[in-house]
Biotite code that builds the C-alpha atoms (Angstrom):
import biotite.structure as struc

atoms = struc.array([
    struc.Atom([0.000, 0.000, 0.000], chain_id="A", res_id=1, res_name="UNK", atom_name="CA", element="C"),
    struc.Atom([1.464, 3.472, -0.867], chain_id="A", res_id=2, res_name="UNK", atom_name="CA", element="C"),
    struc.Atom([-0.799, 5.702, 0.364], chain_id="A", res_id=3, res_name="UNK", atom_name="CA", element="C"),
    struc.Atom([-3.032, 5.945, 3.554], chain_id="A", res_id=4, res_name="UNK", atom_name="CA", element="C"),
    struc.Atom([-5.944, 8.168, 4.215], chain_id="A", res_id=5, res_name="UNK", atom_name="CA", element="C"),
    struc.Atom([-4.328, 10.431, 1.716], chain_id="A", res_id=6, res_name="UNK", atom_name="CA", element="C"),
    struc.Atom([-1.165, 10.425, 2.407], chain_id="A", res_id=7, res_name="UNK", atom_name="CA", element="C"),
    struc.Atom([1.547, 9.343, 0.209], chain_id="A", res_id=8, res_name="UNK", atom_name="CA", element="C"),
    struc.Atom([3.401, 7.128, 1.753], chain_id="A", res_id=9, res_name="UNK", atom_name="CA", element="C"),
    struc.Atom([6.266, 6.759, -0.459], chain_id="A", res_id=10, res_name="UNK", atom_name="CA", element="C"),
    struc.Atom([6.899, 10.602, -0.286], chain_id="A", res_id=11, res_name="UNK", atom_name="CA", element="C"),
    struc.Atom([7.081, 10.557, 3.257], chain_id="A", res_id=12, res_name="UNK", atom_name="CA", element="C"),
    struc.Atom([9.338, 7.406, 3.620], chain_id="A", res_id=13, res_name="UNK", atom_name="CA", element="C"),
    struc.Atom([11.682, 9.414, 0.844], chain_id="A", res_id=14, res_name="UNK", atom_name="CA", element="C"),
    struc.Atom([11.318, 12.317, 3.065], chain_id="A", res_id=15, res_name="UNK", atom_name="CA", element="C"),
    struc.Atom([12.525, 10.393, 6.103], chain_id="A", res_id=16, res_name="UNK", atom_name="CA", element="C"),
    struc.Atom([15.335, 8.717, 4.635], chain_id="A", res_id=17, res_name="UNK", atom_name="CA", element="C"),
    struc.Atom([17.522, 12.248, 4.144], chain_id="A", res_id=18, res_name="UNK", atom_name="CA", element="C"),
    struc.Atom([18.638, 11.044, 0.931], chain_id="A", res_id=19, res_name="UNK", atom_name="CA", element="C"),
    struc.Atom([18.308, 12.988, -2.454], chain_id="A", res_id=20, res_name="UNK", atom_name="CA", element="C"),
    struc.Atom([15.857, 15.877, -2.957], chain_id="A", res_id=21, res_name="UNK", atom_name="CA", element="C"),
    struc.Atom([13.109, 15.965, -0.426], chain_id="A", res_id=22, res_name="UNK", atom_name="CA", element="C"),
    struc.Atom([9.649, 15.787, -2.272], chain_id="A", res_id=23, res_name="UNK", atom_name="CA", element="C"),
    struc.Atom([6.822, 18.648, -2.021], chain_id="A", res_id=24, res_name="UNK", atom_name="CA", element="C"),
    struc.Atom([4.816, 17.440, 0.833], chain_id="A", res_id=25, res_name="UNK", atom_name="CA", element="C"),
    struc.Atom([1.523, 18.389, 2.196], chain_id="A", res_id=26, res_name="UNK", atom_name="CA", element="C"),
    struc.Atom([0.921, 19.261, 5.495], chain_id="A", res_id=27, res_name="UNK", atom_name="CA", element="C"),
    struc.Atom([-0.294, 15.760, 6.622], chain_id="A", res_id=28, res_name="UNK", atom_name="CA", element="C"),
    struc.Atom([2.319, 14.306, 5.226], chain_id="A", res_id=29, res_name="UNK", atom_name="CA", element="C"),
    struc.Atom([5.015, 16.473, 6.850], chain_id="A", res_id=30, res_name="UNK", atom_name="CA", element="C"),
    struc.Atom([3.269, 15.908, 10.417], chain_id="A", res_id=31, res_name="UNK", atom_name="CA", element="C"),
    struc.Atom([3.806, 11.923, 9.282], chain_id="A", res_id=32, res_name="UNK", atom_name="CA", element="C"),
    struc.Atom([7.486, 12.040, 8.580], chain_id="A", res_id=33, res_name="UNK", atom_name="CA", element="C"),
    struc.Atom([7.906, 14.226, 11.351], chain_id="A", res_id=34, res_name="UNK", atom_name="CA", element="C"),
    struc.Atom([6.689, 11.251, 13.380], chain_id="A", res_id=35, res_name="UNK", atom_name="CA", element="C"),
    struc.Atom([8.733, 9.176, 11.310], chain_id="A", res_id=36, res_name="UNK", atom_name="CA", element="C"),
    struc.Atom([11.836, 11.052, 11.953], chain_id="A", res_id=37, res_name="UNK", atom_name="CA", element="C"),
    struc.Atom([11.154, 11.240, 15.457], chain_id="A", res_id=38, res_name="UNK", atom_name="CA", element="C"),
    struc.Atom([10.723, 7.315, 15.911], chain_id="A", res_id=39, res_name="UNK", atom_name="CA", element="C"),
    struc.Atom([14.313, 6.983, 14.190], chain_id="A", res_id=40, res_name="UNK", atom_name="CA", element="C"),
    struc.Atom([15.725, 9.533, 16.903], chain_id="A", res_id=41, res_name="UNK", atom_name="CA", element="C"),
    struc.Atom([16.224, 12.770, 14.699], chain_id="A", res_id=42, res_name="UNK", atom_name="CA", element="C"),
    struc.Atom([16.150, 16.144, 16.295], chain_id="A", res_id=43, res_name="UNK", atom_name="CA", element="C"),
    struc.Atom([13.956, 18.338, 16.234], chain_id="A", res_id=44, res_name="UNK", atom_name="CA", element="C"),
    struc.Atom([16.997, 20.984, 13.596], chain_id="A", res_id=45, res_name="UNK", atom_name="CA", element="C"),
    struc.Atom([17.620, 17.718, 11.322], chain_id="A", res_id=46, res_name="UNK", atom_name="CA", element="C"),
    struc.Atom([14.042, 17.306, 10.700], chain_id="A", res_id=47, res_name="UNK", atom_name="CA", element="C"),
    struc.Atom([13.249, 21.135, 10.343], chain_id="A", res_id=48, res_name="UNK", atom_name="CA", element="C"),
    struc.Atom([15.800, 21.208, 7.553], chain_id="A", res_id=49, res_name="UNK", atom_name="CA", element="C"),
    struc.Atom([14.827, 18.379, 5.940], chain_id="A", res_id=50, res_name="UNK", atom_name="CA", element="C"),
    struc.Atom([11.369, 19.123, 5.175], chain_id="A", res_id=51, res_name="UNK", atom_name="CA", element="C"),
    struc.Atom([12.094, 23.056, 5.238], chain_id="A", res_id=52, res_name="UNK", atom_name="CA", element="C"),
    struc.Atom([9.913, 24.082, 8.650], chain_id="A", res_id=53, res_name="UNK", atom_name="CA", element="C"),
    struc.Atom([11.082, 26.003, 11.559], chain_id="A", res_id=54, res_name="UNK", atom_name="CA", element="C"),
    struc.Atom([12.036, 23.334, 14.614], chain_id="A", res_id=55, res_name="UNK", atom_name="CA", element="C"),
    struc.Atom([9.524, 25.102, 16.753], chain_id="A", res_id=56, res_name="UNK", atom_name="CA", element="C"),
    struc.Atom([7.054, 23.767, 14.662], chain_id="A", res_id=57, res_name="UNK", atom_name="CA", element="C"),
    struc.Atom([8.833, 20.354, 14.524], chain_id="A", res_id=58, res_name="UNK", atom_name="CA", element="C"),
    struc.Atom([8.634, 20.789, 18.336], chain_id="A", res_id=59, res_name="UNK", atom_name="CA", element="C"),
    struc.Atom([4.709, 21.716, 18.688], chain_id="A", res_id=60, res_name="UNK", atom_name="CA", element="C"),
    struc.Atom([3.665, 19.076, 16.378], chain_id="A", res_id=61, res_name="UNK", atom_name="CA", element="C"),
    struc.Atom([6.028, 16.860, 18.621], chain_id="A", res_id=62, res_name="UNK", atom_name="CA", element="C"),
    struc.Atom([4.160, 17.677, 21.475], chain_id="A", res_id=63, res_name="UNK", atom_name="CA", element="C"),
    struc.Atom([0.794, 17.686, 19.879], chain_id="A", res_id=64, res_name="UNK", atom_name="CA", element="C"),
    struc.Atom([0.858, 14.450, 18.945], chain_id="A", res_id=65, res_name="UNK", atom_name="CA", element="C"),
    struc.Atom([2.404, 13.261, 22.194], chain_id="A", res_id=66, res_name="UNK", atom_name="CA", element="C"),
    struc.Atom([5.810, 12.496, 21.182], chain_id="A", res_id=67, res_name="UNK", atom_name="CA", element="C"),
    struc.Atom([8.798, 12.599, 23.214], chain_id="A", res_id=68, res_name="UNK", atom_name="CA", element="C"),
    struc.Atom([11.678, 13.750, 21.414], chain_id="A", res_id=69, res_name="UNK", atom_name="CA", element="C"),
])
């Protein structure tokens, strides 16, 4: 399956990976690789570059979604 409740899951798995150019993402499927990124111990800077957010927002969207860093 490549995509779930709208989300394109191969984007956001090419997102996470930090290799080659990061696709256009939407908002859902930033706050998925954000959780992605967090579950394979990024910080919060690495993943704020990556998909080209502030990491205060990385942080919130942490914390809304209950994740520990």
């Amino acid at each position: 399956m490549t995509w779930d409740r709208g989300i394109d899951l191969v984007a956001v798995e090419r997102a996470a990976l930090c290799r080659g150019v990061c696709p256009q993402l939407t908002d859902e499927e930033r706050r998925r690789a954000v959780q992605v990124m967090t579950e394979a111990e990024k910080d919060a800077g690495e993943i704020a570059a990556r998909l080209g957010m502030s990491a205060r927002t990385v942080s919130r969207w942490r914390e809304e979604m209950g994740l520990a860093p």
